[in-house]
C-alpha positions in Angstrom: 109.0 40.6 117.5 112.2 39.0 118.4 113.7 41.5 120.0 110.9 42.2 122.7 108.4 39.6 122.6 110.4 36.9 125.0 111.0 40.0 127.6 106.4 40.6 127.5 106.2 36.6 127.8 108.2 36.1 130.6 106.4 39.6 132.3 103.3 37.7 132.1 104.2 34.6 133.4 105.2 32.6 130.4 108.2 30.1 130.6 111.1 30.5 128.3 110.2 27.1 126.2 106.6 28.7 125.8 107.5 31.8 124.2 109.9 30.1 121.4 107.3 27.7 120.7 104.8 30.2 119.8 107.8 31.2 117.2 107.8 27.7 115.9 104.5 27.2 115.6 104.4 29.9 113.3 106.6 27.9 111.2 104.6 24.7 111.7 101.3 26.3 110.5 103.0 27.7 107.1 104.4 24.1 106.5 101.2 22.7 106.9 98.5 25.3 105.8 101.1 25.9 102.4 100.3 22.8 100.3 96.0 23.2 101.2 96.6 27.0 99.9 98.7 25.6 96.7 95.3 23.4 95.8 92.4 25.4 96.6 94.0 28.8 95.1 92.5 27.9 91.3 89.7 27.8 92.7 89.1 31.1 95.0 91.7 33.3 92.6 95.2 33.9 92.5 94.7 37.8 93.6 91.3 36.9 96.0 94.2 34.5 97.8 96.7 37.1 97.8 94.6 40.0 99.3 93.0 37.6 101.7 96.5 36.8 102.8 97.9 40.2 103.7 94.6 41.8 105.2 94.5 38.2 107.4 98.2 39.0 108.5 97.4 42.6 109.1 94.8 42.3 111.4 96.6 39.5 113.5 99.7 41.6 113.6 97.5 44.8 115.0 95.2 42.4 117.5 98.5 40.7 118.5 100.1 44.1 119.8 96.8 44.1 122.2 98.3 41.3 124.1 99.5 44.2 126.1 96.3 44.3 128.1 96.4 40.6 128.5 97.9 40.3 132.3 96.0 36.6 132.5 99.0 34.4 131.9 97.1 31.7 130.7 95.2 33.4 128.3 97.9 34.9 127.0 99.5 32.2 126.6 96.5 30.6 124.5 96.0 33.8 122.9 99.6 34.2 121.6 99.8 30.9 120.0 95.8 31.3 118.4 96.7 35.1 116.9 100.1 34.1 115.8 99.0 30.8 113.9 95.8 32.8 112.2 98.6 35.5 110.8 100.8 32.4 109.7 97.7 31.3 107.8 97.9 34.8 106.2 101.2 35.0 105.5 100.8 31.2 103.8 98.1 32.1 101.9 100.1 35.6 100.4 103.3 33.5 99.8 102.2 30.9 97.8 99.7 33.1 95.6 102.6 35.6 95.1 104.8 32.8 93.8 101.9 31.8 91.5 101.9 35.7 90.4 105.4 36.2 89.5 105.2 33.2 87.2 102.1 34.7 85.4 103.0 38.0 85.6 106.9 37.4 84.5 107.2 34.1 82.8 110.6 34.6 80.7 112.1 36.3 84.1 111.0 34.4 87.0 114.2 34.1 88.3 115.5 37.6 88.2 111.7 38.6 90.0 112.3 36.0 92.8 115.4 37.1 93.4 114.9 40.5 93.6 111.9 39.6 96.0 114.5 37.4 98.0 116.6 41.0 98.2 113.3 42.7 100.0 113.1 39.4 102.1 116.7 40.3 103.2 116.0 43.7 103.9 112.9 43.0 105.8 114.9 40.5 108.4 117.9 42.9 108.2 116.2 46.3 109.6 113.1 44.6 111.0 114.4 43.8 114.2 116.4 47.2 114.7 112.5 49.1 113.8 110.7 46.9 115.7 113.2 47.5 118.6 112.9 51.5 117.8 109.4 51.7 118.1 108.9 49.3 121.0 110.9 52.0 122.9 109.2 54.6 121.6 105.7 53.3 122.0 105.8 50.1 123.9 105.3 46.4 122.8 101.8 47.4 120.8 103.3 50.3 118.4 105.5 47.9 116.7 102.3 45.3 115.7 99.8 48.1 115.2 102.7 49.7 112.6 103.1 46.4 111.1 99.8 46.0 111.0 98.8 48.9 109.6 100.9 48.7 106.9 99.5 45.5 105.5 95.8 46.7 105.7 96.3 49.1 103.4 98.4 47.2 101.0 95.9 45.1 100.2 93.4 47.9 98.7 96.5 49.4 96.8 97.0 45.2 95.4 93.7 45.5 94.5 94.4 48.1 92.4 97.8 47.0 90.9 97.3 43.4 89.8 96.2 42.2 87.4 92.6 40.4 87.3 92.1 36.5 87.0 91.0 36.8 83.6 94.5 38.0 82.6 95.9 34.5 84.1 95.5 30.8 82.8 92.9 29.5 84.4 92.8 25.9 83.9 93.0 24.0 87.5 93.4 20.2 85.8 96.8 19.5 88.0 98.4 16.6 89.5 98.1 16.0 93.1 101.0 16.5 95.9 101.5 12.7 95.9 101.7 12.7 92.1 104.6 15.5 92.0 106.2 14.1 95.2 107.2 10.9 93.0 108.8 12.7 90.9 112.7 11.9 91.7 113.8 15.8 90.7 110.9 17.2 92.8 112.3 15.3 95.9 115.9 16.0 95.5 115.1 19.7 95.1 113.4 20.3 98.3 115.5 18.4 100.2 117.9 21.0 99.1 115.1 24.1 99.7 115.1 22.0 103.8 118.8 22.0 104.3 119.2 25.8 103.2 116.4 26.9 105.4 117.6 25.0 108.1 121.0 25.8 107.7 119.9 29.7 108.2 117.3 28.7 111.0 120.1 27.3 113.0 122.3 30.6 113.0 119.1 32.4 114.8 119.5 31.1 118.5 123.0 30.0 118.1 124.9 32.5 116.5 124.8 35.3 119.3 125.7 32.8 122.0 128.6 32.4 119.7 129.6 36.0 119.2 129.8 36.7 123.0 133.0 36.2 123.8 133.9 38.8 121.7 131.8 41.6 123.9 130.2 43.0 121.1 128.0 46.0 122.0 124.3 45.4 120.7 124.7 47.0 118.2 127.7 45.8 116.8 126.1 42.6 117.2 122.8 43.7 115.4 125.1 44.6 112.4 126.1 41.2 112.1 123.2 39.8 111.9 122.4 42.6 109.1 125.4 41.8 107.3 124.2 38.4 107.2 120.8 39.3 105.7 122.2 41.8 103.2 124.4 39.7 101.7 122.0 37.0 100.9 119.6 40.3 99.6 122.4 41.8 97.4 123.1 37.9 95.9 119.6 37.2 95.2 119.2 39.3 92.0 122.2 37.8 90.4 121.4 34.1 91.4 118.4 34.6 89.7 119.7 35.9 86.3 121.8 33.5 86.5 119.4 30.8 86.8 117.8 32.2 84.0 120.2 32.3 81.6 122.0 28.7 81.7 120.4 25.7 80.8 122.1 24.0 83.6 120.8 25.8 86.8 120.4 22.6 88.8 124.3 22.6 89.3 123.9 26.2 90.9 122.0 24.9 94.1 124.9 21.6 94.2 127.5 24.6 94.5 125.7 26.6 96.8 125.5 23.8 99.5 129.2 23.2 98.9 130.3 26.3 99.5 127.8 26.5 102.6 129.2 23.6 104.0 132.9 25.4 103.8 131.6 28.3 105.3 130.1 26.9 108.0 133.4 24.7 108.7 135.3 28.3 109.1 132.3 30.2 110.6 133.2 27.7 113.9 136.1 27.2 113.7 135.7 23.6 113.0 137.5 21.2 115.2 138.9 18.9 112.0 140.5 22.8 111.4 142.3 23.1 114.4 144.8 25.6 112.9 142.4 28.0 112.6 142.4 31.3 115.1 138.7 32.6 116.4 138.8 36.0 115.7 135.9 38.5 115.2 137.0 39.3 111.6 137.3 35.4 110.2 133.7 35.0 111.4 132.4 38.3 109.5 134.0 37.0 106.5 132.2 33.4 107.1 129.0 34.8 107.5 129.1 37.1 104.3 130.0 34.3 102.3 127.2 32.3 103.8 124.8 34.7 103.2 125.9 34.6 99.4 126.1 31.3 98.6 122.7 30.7 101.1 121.1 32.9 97.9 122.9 30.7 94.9 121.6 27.5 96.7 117.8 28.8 96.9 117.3 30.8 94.8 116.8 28.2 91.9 114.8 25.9 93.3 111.5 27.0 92.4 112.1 27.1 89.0 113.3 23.5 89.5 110.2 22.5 91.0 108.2 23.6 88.6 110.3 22.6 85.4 110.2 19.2 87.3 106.4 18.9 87.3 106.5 19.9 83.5 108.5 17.6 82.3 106.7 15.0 84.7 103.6 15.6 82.4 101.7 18.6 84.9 99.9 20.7 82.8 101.3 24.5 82.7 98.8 26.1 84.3 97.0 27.7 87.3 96.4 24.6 88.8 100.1 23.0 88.7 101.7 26.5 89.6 99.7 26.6 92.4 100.5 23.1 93.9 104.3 23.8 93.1 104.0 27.0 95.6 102.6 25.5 97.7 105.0 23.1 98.0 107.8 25.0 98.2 106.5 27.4 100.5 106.1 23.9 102.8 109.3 22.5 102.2 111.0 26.3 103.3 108.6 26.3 106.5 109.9 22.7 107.7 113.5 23.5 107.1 112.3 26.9 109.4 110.9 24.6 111.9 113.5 22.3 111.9 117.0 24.4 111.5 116.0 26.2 114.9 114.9 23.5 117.3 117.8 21.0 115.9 120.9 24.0 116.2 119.5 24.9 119.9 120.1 21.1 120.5 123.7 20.8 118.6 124.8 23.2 120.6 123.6 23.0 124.2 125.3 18.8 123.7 128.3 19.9 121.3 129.1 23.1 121.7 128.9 25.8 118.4 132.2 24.4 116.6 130.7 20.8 116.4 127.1 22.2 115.6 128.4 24.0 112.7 130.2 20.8 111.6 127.3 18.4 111.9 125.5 21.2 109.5 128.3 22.0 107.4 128.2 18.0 107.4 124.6 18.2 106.3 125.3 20.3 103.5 128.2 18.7 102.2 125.9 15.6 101.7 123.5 17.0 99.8 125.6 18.7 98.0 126.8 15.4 96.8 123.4 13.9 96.3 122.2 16.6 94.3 125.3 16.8 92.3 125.5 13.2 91.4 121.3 13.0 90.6 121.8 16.3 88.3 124.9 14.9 86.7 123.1 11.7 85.8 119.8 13.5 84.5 121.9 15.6 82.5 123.6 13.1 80.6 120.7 11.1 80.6 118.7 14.1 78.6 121.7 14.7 76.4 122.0 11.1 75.4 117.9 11.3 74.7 118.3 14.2 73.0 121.3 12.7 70.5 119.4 9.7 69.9 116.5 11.9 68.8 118.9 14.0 66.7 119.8 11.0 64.8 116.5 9.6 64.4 115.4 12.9 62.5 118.3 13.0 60.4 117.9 9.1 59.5 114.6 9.8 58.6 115.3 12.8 56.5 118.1 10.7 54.7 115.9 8.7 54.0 113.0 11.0 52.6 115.6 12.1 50.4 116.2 8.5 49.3 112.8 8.0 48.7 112.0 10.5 46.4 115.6 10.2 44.4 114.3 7.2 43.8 110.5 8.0 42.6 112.2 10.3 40.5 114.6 8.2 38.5 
């Protein structure tokens, strides 16, 4: 709706700050409907959730592209924000049950099925906007939502079909609370990281064109950008994730990936502590593929972090604790979605793009250091455990052996 929805606002009398705030909000009700959805979903079903979800989302996209008929400016205003935060409530409730699903449904491969799900993600944001512009000039602002729309209805009788029932899935809902996992150190330092990453791609989306127009790209030129962007973190995702799943070590992967996002992001302006570097069109193509990658190495292992956290933090491994740990993450994403937008729109209308980037760049480079040192210390921490245990077994065996050497002499 990016493309066209700001044009119908300000048609019908909305104000500029009105129309991205109904984008915000959408964020804002994920963040906060995402952690209610993560606790109440042992209760009404993984796949009920999941269905409920998508038909929710449908509908709101198909009443949304009614707005059309809405010439009151105040009521749609009121209306925009109301149908908007119902679908986010959708698209909440399918998020974090489809988390919970991959688990159940892959356990020895969750990272290779989230990060081929990140690759659809990326192909959603890449050629969304270019459909959604195709069929609002084909049909008009509704055809895009009643498409959109349409789609998801009937996805969710073809869901019903294809998952699998809540008998197949472990159906104990004794877990610990959000307070209880939020103690744990790991847990914290983990989406901290999941916030910086989505923030740090929230701030590209109403500060990179600004940035690329003094290069008088043509729209589309521009669009491919912001496609090359997308489809870099989509083509990444996959190997992130098998990856992820087949080192011990993973943590160190999402320590890397804000490193290399903070360098990015220092070329992507140029920044101003690089003064020998040239703006040219190429050198920010190159940034932003190189974003998009290591954007997907930082994220992608996160949710396997999560949840290995609240294991080892005594959660049961079950319904109940896979549940809270979506839900979770799908908050922590939605704040850093909230929060990457309104804070870049700021950076840059005070600083100007090449100090923005640096101030996030700056962002990542610290929790890149955080996170590094914390998993650095756990590490050795659990190796040291695991030695001392080592040697407790074999002192014990010594001295079974000892034992009956001596019984028998």
């Amino acid at each position: 709706m990016a493309p066209f929805y700001p044009r119908e606002a300000e048609l019908k009398g909305m104000s500029e700050t009105l129309a991205g705030l109904v984008f915000s909000f959408y964020a804002m009700v994920v963040f906060l409907s995402s952690p209610i959805f993560g606790k109440i979903l042992p209760k009404f079903g993984v796949k009920v959730t999941f269905i409920f979800g998508i038909l929710t989302s449908g509908i709101c996209s198909f009443v949304f592209g009614s707005l059309q008929f809405v010439n009151d400016s105040t009521a749609f205003t009121i209306l925009s924000f109301v149908i908007r935060g119902t679908e986010a409530l959708g698209a909440s409730a399918y998020s974090t049950a489809g988390y919970v699903l991959i688990n159940n449904i892959f356990p020895k491969n969750g990272g290779v099925v989230r990060g081929i799900l990140e690759t659809f993600v990326g192909l959603g944001m890449s050629v969304g906007p270019a459909i959604g512009g195709l069929l609002f000039a084909v049909g008009g602002f509704g055809l895009p939502f009643y498409v959109v729309g349409l789609i998801s209805i009937l996805m969710a009788p073809l869901n019903l079909y294809v998952l699998p029932s809540s008998d197949d899935f472990k159906l104990e809902v004794k877990a610990g609370s959000f307070g209880n996992i939020l103690k744990l150190p790991s847990v914290i330092i983990t989406c901290s990281v999941v916030i910086v990453v989505s923030a740090t791609w929230g701030f590209l989306d109403p500060t990179l064109e600004p940035h690329l127009r003094k290069f008088n790209l043509s729209a589309g030129n521009m669009g491919l950008i912001f496609l090359l962007l997308s489809a870099m973190y989509g083509i990444f995702s996959p190997f992130w994730g098998f990856i992820s799943d087949k080192i011990k070590n993973y943590w160190y992967l999402m320590s890397l990936g804000l490193l290399f996002n903070s360098i990015s992001l220092l070329f992507l302006g140029p920044s101003p502590i690089l003064p020998f570097l040239e703006q040219t069109i190429l050198f920010n193509i190159l940034s932003l593929s190189a974003l998009g990658v290591f954007v997907a190495m930082a994220v992608i292992p996160t949710y396997q972090g999560i949840l290995d956290s609240a294991l080892e933090g005594g959660f049961y491994d079950n319904l109940g604790t896979h549940s809270v740990v979506a839900g979770l993450w799908s908050s922590a994403y939605s704040l850093g979605e909230m929060l990457g937008p309104a804070i870049g729109g700021f950076l840059v209308q005070h600083w100007g793009f090449p100090k923005a980037s640096t101030a996030i760049a700056g962002l990542n480079l610290t929790f890149a250091l955080i996170s590094g040192i914390y998993f650095f210390v756990r590490s050795n921490r659990a190796t040291v455990c695991d030695d001392k245990a080592k040697s407790k077994s074999n002192k014990e065996q010594i001295k079974d052996v000892e034992i009956k050497i001596f019984t028998i002499t």
